[in-house]
C-alpha atoms as an extended CHARMM CRD file, in Angstrom:
* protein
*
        82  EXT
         1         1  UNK       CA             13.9020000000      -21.7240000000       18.9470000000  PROA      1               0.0000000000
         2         2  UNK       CA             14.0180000000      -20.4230000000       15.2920000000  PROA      2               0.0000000000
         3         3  UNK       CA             17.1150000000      -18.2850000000       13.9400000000  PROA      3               0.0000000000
         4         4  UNK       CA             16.7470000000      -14.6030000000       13.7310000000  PROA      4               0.0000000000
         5         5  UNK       CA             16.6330000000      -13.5960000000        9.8160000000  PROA      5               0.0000000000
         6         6  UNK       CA             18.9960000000      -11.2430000000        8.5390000000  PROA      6               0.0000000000
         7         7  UNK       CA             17.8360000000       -7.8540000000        6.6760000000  PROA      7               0.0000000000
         8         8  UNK       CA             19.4430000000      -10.2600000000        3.7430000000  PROA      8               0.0000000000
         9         9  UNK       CA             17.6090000000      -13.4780000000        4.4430000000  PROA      9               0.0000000000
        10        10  UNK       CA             14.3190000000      -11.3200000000        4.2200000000  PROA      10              0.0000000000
        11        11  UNK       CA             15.2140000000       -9.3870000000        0.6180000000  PROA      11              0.0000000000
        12        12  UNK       CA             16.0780000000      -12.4800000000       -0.7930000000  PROA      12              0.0000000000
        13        13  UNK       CA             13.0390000000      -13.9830000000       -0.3750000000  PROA      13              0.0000000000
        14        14  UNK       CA             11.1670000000      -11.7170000000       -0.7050000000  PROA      14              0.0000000000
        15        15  UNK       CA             12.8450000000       -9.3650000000       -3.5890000000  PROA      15              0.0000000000
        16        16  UNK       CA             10.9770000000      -11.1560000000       -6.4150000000  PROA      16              0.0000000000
        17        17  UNK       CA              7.6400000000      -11.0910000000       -4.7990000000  PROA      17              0.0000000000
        18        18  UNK       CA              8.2960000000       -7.0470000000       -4.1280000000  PROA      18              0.0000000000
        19        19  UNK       CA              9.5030000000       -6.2990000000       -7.4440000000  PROA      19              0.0000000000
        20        20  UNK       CA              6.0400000000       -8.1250000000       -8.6970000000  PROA      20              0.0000000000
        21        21  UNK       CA              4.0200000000       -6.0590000000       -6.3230000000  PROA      21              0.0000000000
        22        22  UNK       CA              5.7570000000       -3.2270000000       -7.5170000000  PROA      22              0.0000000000
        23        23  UNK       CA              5.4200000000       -3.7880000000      -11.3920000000  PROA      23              0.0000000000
        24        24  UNK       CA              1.5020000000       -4.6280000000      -11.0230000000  PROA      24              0.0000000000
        25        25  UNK       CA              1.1830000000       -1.3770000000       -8.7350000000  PROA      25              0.0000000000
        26        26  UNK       CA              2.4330000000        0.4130000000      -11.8410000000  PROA      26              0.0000000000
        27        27  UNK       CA              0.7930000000       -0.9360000000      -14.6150000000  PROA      27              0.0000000000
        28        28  UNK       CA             -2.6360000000       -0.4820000000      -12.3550000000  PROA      28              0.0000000000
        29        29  UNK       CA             -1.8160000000        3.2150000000      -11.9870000000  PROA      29              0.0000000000
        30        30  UNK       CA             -0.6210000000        3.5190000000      -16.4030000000  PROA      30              0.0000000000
        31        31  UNK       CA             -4.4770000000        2.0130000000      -16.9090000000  PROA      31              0.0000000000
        32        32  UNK       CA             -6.0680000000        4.4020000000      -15.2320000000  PROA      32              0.0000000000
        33        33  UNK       CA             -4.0310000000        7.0410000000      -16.6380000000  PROA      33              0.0000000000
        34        34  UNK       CA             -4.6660000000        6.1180000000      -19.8350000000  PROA      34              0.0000000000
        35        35  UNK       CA             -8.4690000000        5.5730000000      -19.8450000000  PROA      35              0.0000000000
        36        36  UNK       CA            -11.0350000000        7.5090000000      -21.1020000000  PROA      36              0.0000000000
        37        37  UNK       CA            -12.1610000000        9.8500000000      -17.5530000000  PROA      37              0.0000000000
        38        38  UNK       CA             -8.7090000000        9.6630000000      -16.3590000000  PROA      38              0.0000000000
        39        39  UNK       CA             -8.8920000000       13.1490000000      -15.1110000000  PROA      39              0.0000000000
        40        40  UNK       CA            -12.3500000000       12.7940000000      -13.1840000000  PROA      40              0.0000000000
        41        41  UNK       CA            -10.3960000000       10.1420000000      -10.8730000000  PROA      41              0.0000000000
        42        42  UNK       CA             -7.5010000000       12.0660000000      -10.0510000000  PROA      42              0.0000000000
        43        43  UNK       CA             -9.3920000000       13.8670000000       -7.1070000000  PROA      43              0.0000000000
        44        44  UNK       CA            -11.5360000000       10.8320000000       -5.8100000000  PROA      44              0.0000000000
        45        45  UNK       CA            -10.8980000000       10.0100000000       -2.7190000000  PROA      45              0.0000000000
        46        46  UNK       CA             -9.8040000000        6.4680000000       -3.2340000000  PROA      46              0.0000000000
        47        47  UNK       CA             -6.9850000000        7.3720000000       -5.4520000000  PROA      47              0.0000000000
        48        48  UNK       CA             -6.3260000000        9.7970000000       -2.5410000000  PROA      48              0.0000000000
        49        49  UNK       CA             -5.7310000000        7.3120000000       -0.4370000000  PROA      49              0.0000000000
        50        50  UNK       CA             -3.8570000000        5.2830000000       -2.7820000000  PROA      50              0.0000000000
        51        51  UNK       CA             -1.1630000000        7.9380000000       -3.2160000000  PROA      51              0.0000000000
        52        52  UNK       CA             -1.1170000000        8.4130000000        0.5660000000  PROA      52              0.0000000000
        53        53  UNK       CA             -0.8040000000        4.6810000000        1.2060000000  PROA      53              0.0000000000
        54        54  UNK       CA              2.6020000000        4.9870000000       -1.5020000000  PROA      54              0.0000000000
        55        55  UNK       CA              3.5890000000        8.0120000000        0.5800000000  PROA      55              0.0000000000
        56        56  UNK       CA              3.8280000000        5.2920000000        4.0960000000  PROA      56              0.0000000000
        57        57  UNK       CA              5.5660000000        3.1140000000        1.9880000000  PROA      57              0.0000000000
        58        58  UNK       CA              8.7680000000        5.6690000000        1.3110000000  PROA      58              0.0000000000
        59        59  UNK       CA              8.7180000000        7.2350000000        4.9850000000  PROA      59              0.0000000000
        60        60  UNK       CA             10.0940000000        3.8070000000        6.1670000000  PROA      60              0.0000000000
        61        61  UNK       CA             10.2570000000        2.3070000000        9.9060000000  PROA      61              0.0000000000
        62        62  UNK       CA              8.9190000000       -0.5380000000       10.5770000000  PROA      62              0.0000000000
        63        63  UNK       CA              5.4320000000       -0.1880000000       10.7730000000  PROA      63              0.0000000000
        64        64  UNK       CA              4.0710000000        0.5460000000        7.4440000000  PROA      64              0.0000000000
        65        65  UNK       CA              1.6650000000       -2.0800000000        7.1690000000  PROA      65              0.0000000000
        66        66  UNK       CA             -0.2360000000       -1.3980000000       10.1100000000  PROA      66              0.0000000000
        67        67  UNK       CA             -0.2530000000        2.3240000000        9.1090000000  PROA      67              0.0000000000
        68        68  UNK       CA             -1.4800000000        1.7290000000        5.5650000000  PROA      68              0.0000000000
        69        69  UNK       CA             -4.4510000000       -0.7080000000        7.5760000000  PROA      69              0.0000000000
        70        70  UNK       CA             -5.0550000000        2.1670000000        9.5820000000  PROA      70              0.0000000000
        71        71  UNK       CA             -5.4790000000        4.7320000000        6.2230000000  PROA      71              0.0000000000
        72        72  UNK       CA             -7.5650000000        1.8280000000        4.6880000000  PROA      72              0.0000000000
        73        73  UNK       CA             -9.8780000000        0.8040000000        8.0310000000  PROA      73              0.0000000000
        74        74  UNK       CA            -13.1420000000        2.5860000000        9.0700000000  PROA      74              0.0000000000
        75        75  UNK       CA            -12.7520000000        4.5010000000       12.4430000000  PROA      75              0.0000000000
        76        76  UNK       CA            -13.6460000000        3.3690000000       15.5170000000  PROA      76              0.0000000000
        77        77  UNK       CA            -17.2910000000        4.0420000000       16.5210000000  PROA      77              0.0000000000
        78        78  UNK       CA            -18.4340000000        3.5420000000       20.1160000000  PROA      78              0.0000000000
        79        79  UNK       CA            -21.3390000000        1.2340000000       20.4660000000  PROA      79              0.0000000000
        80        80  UNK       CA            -21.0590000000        0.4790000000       17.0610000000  PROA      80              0.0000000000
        81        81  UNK       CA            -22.7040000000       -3.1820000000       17.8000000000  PROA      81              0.0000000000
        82        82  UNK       CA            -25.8280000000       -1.7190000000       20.0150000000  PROA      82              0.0000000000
């Protein structure tokens, strides 16, 4: 059976990869702020969900990623196959 990971053991492998995420996150959001039509975007939905999505992210627990899926995913429509 495989050792439990410390809150340590995870942040330091994964710290670099976060930062990363975090630093491409933020120079995706300074492009679109600095095209040409930035202000058109600000309301589309997408973005919208973008900021929501960053909004998970601070409330914190431990299950963010499932709720960002969730904010990302299509709901559920019965008989959606038929």
């Amino acid at each position: 059976m495989a050792a439990t990971r410390t809150a340590q053991d995870v942040l330091e492998r994964h710290f670099l990869e976060l930062r990363c995420g975090l630093l491409d996150l933020a120079a995706a959001f300074d492009r679109i702020e600095r095209s040409e039509g930035a202000a058109a975007v600000r309301d589309d939905p997408r973005m919208e969900h973008l900021r929501k999505g960053l909004r998970i992210l601070l409330d914190g627990g431990t299950d963010r990623a499932e709720r960002i899926q969730l904010l990302f995913s299509d709901a559920y429509e019965e008989g959606w196959s038929e």
